[in-house]
C-alpha positions in Angstrom: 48.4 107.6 113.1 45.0 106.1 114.1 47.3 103.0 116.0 49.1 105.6 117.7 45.8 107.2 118.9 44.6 104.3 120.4 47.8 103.9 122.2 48.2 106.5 123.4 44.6 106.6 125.0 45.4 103.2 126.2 48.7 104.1 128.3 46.6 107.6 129.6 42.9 104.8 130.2 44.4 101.6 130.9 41.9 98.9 130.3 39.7 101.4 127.7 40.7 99.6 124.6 40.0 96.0 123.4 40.5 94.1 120.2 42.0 95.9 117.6 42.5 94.7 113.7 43.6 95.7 110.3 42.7 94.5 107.1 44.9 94.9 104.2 41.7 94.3 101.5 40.1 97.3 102.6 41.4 100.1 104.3 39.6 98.9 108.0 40.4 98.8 111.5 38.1 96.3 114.2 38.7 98.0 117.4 36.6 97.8 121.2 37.1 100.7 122.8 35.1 102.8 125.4 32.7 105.5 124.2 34.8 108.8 125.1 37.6 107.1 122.9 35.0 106.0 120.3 33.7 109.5 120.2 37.4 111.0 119.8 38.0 109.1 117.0 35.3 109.8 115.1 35.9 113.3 115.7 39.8 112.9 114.9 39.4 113.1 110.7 40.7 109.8 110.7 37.4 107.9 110.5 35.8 108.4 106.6 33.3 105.5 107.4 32.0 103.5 110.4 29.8 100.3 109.7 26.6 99.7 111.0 26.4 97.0 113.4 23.0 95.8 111.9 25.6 94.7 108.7 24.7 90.8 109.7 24.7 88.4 107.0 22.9 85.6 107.0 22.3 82.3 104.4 19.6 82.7 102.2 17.6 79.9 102.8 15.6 77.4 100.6 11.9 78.2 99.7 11.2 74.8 99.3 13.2 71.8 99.3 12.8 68.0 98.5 14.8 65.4 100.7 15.9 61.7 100.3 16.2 61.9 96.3 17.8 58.8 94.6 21.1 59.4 92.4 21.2 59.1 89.1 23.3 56.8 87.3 25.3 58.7 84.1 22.5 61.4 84.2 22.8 65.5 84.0 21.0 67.9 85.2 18.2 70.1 83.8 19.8 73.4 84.5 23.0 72.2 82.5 20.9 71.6 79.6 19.1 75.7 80.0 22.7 77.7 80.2 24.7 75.2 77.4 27.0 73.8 79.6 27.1 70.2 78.0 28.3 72.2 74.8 31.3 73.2 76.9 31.9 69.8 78.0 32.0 68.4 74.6 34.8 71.1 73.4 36.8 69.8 76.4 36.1 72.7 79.0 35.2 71.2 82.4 36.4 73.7 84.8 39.8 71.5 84.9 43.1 74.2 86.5 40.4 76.6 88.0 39.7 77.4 91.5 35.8 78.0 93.0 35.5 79.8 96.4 32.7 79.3 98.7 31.3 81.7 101.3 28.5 79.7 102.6 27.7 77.7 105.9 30.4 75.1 105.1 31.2 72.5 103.0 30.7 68.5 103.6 33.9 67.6 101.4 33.8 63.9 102.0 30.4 63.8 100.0 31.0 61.6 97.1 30.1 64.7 94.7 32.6 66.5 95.9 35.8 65.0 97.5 37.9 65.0 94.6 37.3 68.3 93.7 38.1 69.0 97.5 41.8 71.5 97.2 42.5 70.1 100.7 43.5 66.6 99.3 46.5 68.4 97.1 47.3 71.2 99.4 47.3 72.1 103.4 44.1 72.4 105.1 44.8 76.2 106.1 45.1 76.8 102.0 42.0 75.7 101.5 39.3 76.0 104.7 39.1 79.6 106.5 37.5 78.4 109.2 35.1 80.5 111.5 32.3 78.1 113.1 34.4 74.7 112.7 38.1 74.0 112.7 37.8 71.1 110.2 35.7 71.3 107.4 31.8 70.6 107.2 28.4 72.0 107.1 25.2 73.5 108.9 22.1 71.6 109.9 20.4 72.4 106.5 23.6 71.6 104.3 23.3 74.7 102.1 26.8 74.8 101.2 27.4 71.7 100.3 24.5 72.2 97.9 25.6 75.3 96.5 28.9 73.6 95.9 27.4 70.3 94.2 25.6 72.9 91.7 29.3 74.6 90.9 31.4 71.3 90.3 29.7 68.3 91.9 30.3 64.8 90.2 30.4 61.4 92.1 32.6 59.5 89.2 31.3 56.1 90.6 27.8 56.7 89.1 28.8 59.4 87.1 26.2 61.2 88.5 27.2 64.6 87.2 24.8 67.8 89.8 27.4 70.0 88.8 28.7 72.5 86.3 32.8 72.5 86.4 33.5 68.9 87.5 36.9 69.2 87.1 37.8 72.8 88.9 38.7 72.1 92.5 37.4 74.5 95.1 38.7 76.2 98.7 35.5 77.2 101.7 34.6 79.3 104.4 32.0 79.0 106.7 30.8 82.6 107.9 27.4 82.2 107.0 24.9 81.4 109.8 21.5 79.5 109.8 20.2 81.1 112.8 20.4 84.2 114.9 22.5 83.1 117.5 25.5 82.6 115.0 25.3 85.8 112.8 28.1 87.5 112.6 29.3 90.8 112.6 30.9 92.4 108.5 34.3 92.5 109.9 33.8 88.5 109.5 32.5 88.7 106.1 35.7 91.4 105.4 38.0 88.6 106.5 36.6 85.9 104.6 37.3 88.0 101.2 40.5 89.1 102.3 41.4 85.0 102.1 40.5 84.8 98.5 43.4 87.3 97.5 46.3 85.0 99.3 45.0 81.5 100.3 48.8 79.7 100.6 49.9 82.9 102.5 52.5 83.6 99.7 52.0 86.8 98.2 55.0 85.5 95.4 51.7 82.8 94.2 49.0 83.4 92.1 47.4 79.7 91.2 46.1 79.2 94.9 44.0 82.7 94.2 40.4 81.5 93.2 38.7 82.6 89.9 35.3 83.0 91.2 33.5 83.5 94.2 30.2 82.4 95.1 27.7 84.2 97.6 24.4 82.8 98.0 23.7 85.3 101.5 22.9 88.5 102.1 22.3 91.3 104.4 18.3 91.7 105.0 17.5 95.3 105.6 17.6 98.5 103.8 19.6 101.0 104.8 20.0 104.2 102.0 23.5 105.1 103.7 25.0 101.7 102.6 24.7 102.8 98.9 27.7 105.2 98.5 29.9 102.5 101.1 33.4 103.2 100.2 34.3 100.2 101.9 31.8 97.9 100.2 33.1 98.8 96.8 36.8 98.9 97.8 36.4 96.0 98.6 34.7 94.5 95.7 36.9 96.4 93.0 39.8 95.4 95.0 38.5 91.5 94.3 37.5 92.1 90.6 41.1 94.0 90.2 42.8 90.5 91.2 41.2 88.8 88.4 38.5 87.0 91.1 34.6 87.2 89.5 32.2 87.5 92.2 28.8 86.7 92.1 25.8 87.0 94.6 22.4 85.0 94.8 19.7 88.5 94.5 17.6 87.2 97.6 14.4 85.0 97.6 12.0 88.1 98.4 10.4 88.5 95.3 8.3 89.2 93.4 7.9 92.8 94.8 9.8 95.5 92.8 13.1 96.7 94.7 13.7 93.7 96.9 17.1 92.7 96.1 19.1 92.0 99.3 22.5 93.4 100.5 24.9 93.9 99.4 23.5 93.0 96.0 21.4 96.2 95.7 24.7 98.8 96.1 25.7 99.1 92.3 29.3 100.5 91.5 28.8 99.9 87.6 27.1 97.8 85.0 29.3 94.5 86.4 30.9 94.9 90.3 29.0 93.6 93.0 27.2 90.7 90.2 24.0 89.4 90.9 21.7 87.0 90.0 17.8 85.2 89.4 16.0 82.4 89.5 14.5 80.8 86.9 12.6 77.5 86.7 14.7 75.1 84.3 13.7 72.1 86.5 13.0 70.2 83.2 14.1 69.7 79.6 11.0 71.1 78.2 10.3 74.4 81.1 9.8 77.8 79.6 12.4 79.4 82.0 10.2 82.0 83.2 11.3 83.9 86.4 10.3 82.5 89.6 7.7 83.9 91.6 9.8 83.8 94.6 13.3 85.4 93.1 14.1 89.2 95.1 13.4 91.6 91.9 15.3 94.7 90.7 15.5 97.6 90.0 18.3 98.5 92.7 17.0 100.8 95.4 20.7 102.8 94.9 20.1 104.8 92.0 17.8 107.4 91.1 15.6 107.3 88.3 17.5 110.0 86.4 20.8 107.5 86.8 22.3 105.5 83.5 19.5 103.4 83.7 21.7 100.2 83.2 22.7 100.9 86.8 19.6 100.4 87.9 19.4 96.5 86.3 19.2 93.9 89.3 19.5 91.1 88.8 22.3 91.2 86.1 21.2 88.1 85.0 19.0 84.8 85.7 19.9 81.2 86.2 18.3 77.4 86.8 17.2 77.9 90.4 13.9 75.9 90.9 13.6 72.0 91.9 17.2 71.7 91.6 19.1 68.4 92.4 22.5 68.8 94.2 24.6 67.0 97.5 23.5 67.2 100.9 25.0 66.1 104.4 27.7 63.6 103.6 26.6 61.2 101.0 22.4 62.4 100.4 20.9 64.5 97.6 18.2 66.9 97.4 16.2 69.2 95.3 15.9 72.6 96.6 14.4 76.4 95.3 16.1 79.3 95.6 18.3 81.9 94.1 21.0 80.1 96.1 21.0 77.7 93.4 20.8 80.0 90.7 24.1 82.3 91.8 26.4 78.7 91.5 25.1 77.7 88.2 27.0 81.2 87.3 29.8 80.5 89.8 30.3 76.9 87.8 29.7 78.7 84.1 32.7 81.2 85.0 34.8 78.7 85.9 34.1 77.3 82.3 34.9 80.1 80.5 37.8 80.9 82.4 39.1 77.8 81.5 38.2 78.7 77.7 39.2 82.1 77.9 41.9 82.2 80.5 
């Protein structure tokens, strides 16, 4: 009914209606039209929601980082010693038959750390790359996806130089996520990035292309009440979760003021949709793990004080995300803070247990 509208209008204004798309993970139509056709269909009962064009994501960048760092021959990190993963390792679970999606700024898969983990090796490039800002697969200036990535499942096996946590899952990318303003993109983007996760190979007969985690280490930065009761937000999410796909987001790098967790990460459905997650300093085998000064801080701005309170928990949980060593451009390494580097240490520890407990 709403296509026919538009139509319609079209045939009667020629030239009054642009792009128009549908997405099949949330009930959402993308459409340029003029502003008496815009006004008609909001007043049609067709519309139940209409996005706010300030819903721009945008990477969540480093609050520090530390460039040029030597590899390490045979060596582990820090973090994999503060969330047990070496203790999965040695019952055998290393992430091996499970599939890690990143949403980031792209993905330098020819880095030592990460090429054979790369899905593009085994299966076609459009399996395994949704590409927005480059038709073949790579990163941003800064490299923040590849880093995110090394922390989920990086391992050079030359050195053995293990900066990640499920060195034996192999992971698909996207590259919506900007570094600067010019290449922000509007939440139909971001809508269209998730909607790959549910049916990578294009098959909808396959299952084993669909990833078991996703990892988010962006967000929105703005408050904006109305985005709390989104029906499309949690559709969407729900509709992820309901495929079997965990998804996790970084909480935001605004702390340590109360209420500072970014979007979509503050919008709470229940006590484990829309996951989200802290930093904590485990940069060395003897840290206290205390919260980092810099990590965005709950409770979530969405629900009232009188609300189950474990609604109002953000962060769900906390992870190593200061001073932490991963890959970087093609074949470098770097330490970098933030609760970008906290959400993958999650992203890598699901892909463990998943593999435990399929």
């Amino acid at each position: 009914q709403f296509r026919q509208i538009v139509l319609n209008f079209e045939k009667e204004q020629p030239g009054s209606v642009g792009k128009l798309h549908f997405n099949f993970l949330v009930n959402l139509a993308t459409i340029e039209v003029s502003g008496e056709l815009h006004q008609y269909l909001l007043q049609s009962g067709l519309v139940k929601e209409e996005l706010d064009e300030r819903m721009r994501p945008v990477y969540l960048p480093p609050v520090d980082r530390i460039t040029d760092i030597s590899r390490q021959i045979g060596g582990h990190e820090p973090g994999h010693s503060a969330i047990k993963a070496p203790f999965m390792w040695n019952l055998g679970y290393t992430g091996a038959g499970r599939v890690i999606y990143i949403i980031d700024t792209g993905v330098w898969t020819t880095h030592p750390a990460l090429k054979r983990q790369w899905s593009g090796n085994y299966f076609p490039l459009d399996w395994s790359w949704r590409s927005y800002d480059r038709p073949l697969p790579g990163d941003k200036a800064e490299s923040h996806g590849t880093h995110v990535t090394g922390t989920c499942l990086g391992l050079d096996t030359l050195t053995h130089d293990t900066v990640g946590l499920a060195f034996n899952a192999r992971f698909i990318a996207s590259d919506p996520i900007a570094e600067s303003v010019a290449g922000i993109k509007p939440i139909e983007v971001l809508v269209g990035a998730f909607e790959f996760a549910l049916n990578p190979d294009g098959d909808i007969n396959t299952s084993d292309d669909v990833p078991d985690v996703i990892t988010n280490s962006w967000g929105i930065p703005y408050f904006e009440a109305s985005l709390c009761n989104s029906t499309l937000i949690s559709d969407m999410f729900l509709a992820l979760e309901s495929a079997g796909i965990a998804v996790e987001f970084s909480a935001g790098n605004e702390g340590p003021e109360p209420e500072s967790i970014s979007m979509p990460q503050y919008i709470s459905i229940d006590t484990l949709s829309i996951f989200s997650v802290g930093a904590i300093d485990a940069s060395t085998e003897n840290s206290t793990h205390l919260v980092t000064s810099f990590s965005s801080r709950g409770p979530s701005k969405c629900i009232s004080e009188g609300a189950l309170p474990a609604l109002r928990i953000k962060p769900e949980v906390v992870a190593p995300g200061f001073t932490v060593r991963s890959s970087v451009d093609q074949d470098q390494y770097a330490y970098y803070s933030g609760t970008s580097m906290a959400g993958p240490h999650v992203s890598g520890g699901v892909a463990l247990l998943k593999e435990a407990f399929p």
